[in-house]
C-alpha positions as a printed NumPy array, in Angstrom:
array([[ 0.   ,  0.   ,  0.   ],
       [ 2.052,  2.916, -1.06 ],
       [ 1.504,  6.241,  1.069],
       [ 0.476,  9.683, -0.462],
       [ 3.05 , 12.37 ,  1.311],
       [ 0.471, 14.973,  1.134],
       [-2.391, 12.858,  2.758],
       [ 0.021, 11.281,  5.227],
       [ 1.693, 14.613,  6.283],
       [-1.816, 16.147,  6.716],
       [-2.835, 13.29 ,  8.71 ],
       [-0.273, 13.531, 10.74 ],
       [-0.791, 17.562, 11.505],
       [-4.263, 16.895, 12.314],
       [-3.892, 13.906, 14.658],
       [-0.785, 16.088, 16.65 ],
       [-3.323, 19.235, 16.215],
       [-6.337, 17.574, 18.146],
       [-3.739, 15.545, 20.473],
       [-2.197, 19.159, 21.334],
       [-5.719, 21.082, 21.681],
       [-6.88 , 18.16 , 24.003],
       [-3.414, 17.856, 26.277],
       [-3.883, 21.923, 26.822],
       [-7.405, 21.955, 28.068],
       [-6.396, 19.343, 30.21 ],
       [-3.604, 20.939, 31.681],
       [-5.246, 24.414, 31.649],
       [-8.907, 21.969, 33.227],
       [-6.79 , 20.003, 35.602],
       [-3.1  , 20.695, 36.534],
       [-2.853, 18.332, 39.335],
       [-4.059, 15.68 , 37.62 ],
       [-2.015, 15.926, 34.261],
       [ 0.705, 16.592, 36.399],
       [ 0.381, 13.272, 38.246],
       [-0.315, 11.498, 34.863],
       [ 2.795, 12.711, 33.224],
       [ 5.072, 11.828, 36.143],
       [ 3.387,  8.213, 35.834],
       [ 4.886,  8.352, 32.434],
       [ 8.049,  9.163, 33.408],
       [ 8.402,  6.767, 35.943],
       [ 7.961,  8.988, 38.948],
       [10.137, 11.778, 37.822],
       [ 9.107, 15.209, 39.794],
       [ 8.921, 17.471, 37.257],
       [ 7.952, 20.051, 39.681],
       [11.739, 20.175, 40.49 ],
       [13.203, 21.05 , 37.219],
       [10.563, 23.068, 35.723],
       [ 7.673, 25.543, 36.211],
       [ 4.324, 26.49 , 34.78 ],
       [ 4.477, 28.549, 31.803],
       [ 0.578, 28.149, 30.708],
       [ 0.564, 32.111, 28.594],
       [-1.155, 32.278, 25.326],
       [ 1.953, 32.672, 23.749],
       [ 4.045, 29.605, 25.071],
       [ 0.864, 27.394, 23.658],
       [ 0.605, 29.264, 20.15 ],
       [ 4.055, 28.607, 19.333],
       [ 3.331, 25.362, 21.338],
       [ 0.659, 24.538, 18.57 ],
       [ 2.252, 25.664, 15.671],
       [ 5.754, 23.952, 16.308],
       [ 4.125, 20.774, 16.949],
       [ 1.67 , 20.744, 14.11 ],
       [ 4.783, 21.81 , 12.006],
       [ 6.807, 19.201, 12.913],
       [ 4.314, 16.489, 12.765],
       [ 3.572, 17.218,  8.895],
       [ 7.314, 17.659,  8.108],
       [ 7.621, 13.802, 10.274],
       [ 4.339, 12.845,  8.345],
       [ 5.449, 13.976,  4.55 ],
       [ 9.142, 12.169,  5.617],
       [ 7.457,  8.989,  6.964],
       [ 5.478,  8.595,  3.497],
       [ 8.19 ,  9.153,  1.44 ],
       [10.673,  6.724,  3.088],
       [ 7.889,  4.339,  3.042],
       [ 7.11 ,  4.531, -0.393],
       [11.152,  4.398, -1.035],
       [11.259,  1.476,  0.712],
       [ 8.306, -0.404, -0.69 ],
       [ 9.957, -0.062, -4.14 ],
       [12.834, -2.134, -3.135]])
């Protein structure tokens, strides 16, 4: 099944995009708890100790836009390898 970079990298924006929107609400919704589920996921780390809350409109713009960025760039890559590798 050969991969279409366009549709793949847009896929890919759009699934980080929603992800993104989601995780934001949740922090902005429920700090405590995201905070707790994200040191689950890193096995217990405090990450109270090594960082602080920067929750400004800016800091999730560029947030948003870097992610969304880099998830079509890793989207449109991902196709394109595949494709070169189904060829062989």
């Amino acid at each position: 099944m050969k991969h279409h970079p366009m549709a793949t990298a847009n896929a890919s924006a759009a699934t980080i995009a929603i992800v993104y929107v989601t995780c934001a609400l949740a922090v902005g919704l429920f700090p405590e708890f995201t905070m707790n589920v994200t040191r689950s996921w890193f096995h217990g780390i405090d990450l109270s100790k090594i960082s602080s809350w920067n929750f400004t409109a800016g800091s999730l713009i560029l947030g948003f836009v870097t992610a969304v960025g880099y998830a079509w760039f890793i989207g449109y890559l991902y196709a394109n390898v595949y494709n070169y590798f189904l060829k062989k």
